[in-house]
C-alpha positions as YAML, in Angstrom:
chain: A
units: angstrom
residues:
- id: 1
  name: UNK
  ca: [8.61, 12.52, -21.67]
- id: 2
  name: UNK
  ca: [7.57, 14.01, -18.44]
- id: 3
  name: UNK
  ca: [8.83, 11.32, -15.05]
- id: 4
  name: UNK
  ca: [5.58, 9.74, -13.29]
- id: 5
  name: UNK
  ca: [4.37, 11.16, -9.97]
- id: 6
  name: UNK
  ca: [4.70, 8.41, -6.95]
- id: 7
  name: UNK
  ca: [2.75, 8.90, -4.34]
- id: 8
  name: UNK
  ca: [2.75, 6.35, -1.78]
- id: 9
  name: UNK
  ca: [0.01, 5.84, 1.02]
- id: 10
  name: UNK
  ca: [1.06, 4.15, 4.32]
- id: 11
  name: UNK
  ca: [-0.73, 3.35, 7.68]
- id: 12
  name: UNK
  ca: [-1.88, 0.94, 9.94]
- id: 13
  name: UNK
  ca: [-3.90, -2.00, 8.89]
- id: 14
  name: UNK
  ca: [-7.39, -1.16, 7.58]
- id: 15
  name: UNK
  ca: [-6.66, 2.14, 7.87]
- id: 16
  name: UNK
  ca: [-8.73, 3.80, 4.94]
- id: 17
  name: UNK
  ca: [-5.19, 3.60, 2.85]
- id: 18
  name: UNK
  ca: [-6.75, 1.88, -0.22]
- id: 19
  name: UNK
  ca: [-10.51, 4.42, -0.12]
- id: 20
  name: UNK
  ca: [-7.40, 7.05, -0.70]
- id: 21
  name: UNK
  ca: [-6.20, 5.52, -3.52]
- id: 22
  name: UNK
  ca: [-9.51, 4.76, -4.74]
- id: 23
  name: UNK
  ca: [-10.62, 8.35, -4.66]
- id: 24
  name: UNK
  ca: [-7.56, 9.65, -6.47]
- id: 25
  name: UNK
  ca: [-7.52, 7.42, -8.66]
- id: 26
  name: UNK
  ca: [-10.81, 8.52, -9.59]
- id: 27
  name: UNK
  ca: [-10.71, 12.18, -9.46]
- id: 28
  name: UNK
  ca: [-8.05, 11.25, -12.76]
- id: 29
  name: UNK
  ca: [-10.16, 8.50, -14.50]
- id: 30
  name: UNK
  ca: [-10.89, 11.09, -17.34]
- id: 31
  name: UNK
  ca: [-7.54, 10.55, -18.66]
- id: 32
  name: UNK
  ca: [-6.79, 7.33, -17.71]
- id: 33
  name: UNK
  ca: [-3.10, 8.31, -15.89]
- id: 34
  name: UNK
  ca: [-3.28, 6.66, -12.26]
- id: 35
  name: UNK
  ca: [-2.47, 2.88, -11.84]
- id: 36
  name: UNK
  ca: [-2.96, 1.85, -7.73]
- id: 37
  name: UNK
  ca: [0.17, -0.64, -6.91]
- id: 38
  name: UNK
  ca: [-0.42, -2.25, -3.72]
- id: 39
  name: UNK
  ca: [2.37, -2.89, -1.52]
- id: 40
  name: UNK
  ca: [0.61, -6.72, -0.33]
- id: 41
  name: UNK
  ca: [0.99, -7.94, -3.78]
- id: 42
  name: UNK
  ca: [4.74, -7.39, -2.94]
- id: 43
  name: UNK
  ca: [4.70, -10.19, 0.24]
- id: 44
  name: UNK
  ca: [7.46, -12.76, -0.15]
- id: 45
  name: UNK
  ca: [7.03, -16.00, -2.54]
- id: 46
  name: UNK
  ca: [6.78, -18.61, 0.19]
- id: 47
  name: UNK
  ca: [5.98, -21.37, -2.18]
- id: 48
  name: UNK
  ca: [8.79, -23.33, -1.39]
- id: 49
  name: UNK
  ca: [7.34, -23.80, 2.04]
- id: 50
  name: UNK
  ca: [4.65, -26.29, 3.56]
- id: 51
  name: UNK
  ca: [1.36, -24.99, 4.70]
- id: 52
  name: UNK
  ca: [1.97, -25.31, 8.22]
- id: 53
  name: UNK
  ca: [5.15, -23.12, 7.95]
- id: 54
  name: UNK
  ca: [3.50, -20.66, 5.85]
- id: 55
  name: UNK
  ca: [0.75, -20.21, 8.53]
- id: 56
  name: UNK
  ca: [3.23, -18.78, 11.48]
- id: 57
  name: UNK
  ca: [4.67, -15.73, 8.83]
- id: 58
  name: UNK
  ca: [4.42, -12.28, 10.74]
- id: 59
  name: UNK
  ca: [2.76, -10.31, 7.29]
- id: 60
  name: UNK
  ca: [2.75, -7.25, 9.63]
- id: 61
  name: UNK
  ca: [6.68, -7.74, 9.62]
- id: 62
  name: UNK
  ca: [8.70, -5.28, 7.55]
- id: 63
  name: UNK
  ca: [11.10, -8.86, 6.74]
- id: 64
  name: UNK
  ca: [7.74, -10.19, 4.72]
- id: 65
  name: UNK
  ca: [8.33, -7.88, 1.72]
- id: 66
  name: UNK
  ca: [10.04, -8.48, -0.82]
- id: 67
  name: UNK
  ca: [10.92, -4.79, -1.24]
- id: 68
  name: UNK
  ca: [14.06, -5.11, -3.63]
- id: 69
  name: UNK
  ca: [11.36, -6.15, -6.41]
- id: 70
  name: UNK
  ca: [8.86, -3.41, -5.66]
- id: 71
  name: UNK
  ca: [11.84, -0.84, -5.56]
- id: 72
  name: UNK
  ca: [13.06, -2.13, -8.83]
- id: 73
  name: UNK
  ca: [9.37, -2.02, -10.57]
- id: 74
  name: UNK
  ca: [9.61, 1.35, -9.29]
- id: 75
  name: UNK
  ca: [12.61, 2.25, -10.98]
- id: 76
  name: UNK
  ca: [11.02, 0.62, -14.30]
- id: 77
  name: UNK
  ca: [7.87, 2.71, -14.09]
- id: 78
  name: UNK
  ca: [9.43, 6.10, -13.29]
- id: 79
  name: UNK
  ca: [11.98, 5.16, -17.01]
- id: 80
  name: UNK
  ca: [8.68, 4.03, -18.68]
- id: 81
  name: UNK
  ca: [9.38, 0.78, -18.64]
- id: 82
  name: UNK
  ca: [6.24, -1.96, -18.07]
- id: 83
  name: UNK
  ca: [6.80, -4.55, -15.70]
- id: 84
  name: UNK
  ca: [5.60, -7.82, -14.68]
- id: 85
  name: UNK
  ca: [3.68, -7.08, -11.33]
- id: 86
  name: UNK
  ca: [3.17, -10.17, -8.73]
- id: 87
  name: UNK
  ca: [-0.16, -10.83, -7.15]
- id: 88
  name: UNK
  ca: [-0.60, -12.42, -3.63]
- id: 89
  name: UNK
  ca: [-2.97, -15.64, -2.59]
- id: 90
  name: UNK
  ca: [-3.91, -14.24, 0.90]
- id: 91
  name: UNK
  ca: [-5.61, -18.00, 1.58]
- id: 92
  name: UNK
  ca: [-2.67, -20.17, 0.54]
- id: 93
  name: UNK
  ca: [0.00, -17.80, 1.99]
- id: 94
  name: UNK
  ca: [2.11, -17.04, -0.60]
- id: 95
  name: UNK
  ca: [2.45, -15.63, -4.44]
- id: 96
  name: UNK
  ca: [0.15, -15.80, -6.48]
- id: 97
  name: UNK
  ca: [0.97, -18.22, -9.78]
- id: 98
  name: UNK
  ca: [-1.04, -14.85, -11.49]
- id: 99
  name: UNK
  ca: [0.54, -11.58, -12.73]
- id: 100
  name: UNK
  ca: [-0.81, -8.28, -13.85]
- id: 101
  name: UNK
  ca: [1.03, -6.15, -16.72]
- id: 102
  name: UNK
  ca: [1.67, -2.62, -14.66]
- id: 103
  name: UNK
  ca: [2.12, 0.41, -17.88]
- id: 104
  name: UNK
  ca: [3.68, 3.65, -17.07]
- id: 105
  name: UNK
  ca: [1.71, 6.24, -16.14]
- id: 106
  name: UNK
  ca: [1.11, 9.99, -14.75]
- id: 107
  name: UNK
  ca: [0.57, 8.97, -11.91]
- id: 108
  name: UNK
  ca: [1.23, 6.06, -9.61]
- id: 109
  name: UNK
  ca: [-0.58, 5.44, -6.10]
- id: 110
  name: UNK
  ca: [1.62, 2.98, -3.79]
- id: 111
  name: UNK
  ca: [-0.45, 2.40, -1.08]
- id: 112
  name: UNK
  ca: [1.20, -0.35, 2.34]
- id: 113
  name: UNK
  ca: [2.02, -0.93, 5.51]
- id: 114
  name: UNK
  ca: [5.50, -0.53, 5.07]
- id: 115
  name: UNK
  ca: [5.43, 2.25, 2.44]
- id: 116
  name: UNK
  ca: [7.27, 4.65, 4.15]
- id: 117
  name: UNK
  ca: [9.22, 2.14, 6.38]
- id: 118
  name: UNK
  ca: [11.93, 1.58, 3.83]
- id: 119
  name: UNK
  ca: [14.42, 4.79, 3.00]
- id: 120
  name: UNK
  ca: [15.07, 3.20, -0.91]
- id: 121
  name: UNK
  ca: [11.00, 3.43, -1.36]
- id: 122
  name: UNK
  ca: [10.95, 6.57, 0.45]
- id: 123
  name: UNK
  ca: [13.44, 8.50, -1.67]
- id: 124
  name: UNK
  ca: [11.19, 7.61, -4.38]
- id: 125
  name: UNK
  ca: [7.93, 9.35, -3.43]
- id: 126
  name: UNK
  ca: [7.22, 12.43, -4.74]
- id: 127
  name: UNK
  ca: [4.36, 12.70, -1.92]
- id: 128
  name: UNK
  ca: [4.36, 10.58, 1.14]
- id: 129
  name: UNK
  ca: [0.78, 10.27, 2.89]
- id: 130
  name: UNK
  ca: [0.32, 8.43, 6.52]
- id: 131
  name: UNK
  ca: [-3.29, 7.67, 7.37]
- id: 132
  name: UNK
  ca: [-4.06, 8.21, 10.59]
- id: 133
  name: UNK
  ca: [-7.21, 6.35, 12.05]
- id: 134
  name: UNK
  ca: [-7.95, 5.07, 15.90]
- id: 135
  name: UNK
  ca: [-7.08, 1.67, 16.40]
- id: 136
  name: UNK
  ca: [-10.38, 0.54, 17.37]
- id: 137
  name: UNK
  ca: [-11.95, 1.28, 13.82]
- id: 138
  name: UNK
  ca: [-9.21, 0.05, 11.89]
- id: 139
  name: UNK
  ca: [-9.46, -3.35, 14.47]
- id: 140
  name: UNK
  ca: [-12.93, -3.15, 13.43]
- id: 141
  name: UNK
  ca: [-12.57, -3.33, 9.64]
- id: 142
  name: UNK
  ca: [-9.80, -5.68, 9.61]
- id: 143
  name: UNK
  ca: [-12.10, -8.19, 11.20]
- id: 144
  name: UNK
  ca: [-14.63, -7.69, 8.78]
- id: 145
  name: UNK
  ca: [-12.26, -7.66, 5.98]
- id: 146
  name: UNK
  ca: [-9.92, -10.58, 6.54]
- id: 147
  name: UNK
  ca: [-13.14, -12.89, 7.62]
- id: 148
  name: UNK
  ca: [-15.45, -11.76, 4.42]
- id: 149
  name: UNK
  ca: [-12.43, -11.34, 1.91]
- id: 150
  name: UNK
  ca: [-9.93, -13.59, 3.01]
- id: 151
  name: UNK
  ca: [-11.17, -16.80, 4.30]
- id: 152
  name: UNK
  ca: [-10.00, -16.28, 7.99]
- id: 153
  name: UNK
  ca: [-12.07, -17.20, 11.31]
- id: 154
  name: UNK
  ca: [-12.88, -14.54, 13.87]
- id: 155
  name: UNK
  ca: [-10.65, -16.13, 16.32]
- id: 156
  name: UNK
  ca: [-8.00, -16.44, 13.79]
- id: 157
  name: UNK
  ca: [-7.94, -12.70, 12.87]
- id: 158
  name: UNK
  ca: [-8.37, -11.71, 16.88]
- id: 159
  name: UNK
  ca: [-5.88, -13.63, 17.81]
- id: 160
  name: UNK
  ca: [-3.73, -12.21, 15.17]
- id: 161
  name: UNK
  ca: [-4.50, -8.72, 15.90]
- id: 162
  name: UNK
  ca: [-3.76, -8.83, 19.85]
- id: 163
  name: UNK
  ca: [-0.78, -10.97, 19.32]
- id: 164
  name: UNK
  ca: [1.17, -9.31, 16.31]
- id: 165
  name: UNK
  ca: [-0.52, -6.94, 14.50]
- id: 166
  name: UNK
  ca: [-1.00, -4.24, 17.49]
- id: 167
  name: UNK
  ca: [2.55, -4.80, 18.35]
- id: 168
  name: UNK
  ca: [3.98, -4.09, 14.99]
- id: 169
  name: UNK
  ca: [1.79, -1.45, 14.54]
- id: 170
  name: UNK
  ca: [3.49, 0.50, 17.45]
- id: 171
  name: UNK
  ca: [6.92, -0.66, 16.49]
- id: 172
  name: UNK
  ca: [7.05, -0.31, 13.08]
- id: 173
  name: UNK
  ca: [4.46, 1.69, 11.10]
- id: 174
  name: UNK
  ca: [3.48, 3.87, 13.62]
- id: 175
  name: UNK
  ca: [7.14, 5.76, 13.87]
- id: 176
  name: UNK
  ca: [7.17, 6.18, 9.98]
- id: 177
  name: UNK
  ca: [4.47, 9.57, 10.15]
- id: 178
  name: UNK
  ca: [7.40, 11.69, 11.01]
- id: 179
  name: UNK
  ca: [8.44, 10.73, 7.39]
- id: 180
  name: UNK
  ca: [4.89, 12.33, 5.80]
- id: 181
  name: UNK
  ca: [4.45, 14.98, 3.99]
- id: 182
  name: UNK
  ca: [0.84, 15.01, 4.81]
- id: 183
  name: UNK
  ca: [-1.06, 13.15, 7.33]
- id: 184
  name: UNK
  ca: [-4.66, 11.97, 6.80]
- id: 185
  name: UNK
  ca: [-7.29, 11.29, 9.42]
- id: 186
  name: UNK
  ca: [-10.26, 9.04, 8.66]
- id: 187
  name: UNK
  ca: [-8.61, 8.06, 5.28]
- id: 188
  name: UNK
  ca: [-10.93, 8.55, 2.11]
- id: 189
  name: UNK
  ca: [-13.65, 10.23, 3.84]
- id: 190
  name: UNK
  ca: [-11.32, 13.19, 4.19]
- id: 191
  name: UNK
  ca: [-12.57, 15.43, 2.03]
- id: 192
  name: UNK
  ca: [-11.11, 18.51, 2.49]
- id: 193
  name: UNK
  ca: [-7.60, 16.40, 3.03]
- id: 194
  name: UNK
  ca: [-8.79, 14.38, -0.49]
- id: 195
  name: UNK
  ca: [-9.44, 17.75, -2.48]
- id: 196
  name: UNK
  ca: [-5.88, 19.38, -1.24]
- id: 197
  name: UNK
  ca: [-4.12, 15.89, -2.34]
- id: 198
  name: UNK
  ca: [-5.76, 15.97, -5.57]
- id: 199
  name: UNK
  ca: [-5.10, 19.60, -6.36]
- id: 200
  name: UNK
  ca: [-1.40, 18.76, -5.68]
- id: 201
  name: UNK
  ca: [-1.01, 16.19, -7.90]
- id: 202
  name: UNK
  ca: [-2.81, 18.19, -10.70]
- id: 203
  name: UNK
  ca: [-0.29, 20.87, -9.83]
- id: 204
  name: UNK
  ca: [2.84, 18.32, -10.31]
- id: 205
  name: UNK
  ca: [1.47, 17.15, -13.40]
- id: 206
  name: UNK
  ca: [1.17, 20.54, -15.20]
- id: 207
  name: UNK
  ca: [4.57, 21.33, -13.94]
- id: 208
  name: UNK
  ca: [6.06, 18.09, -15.48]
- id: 209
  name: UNK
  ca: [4.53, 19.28, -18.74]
- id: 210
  name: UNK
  ca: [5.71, 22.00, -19.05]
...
């Protein structure tokens, strides 16, 4: 039985990481092998704390994942083993009461923040991807995103923005493209950089095969 390919997608916020995904998860859809994980499904339970305490966590913190349980449904998938994935409630601030059922499969698209921040989730990429778009675009769509998708104010998510999320950006996810093994401008409407990615994982797969 041939080990899944991990590839994991990181970058700055609204950076065009999930369009990647998307778009190689569809250049497979014939056979059905490519499940997307998303590394913000992985944020910390914070049940267990009020509201108001919940409200001042730093999500663009590498301390708000709760990376020992992604790195161990790693592990899981890679052995074939299903697991139990959690899901995140982005407008009560914490887990999600909700699961999904992850299957193995060919391939598997982890796609964060923090993706290549952390060496254990690192060492288990078979292809590491940074996505590299200006700040002032992925500003942009974060606004749009976080206000339409996720209940928050315009202030809210400005204020955010200019008082953690720019900062961590440069601190944190920023230094991890010297860990890539390819890095993406524009995200998914990279074509050429789409086609190359997808030919690659074709490749892996027929060599896993055989």
């Amino acid at each position: 039985m041939q080990k899944p390919v991990i590839i994991g997608i990181a970058g700055g916020s609204a950076s065009g990481k999930t369009s990647i995904a998307k778009r190689l998860k569809k250049a497979f859809e014939s056979s059905n092998s490519v499940y997307i994980i998303r590394q913000d499904d992985y944020y910390s339970d914070q049940s267990h704390m009020p509201l108001e305490q919940r409200l001042l966590t730093n999500y663009d913190h590498p301390f708000a994942f709760d990376n020992d349980l992604l790195v161990e449904h790693l592990d899981k998938l890679a052995n074939h083993v299903s697991v139990e994935k959690p899901t995140y409630d982005f407008i009560n601030h914490t887990r999600s009461s909700e699961i999904e059922i992850v299957e193995p499969s060919d391939v598997i698209v982890l796609e964060g923040l923090f993706v290549l921040e952390d060496a254990r989730i690192r060492q288990r990429l078979d292809i590491k991807i940074y996505v590299d778009t200006p700040a002032d675009i992925r500003f942009i769509r974060r606004l749009v995103r976080d206000v339409r998708d996720r209940g928050r104010t315009l202030d809210s998510v400005v204020h955010q923005y200019t008082t953690t999320v720019r900062l961590m950006h440069e601190q944190f996810i920023e230094p991890t493209k010297r860990y890539a093994d390819v890095i993406v401008p524009e995200g998914g409407k990279n074509e050429v950089a789409i086609d190359l990615l997808t030919t690659k994982i074709s490749s892996i797969i027929r060599e896993n095969v055989l």
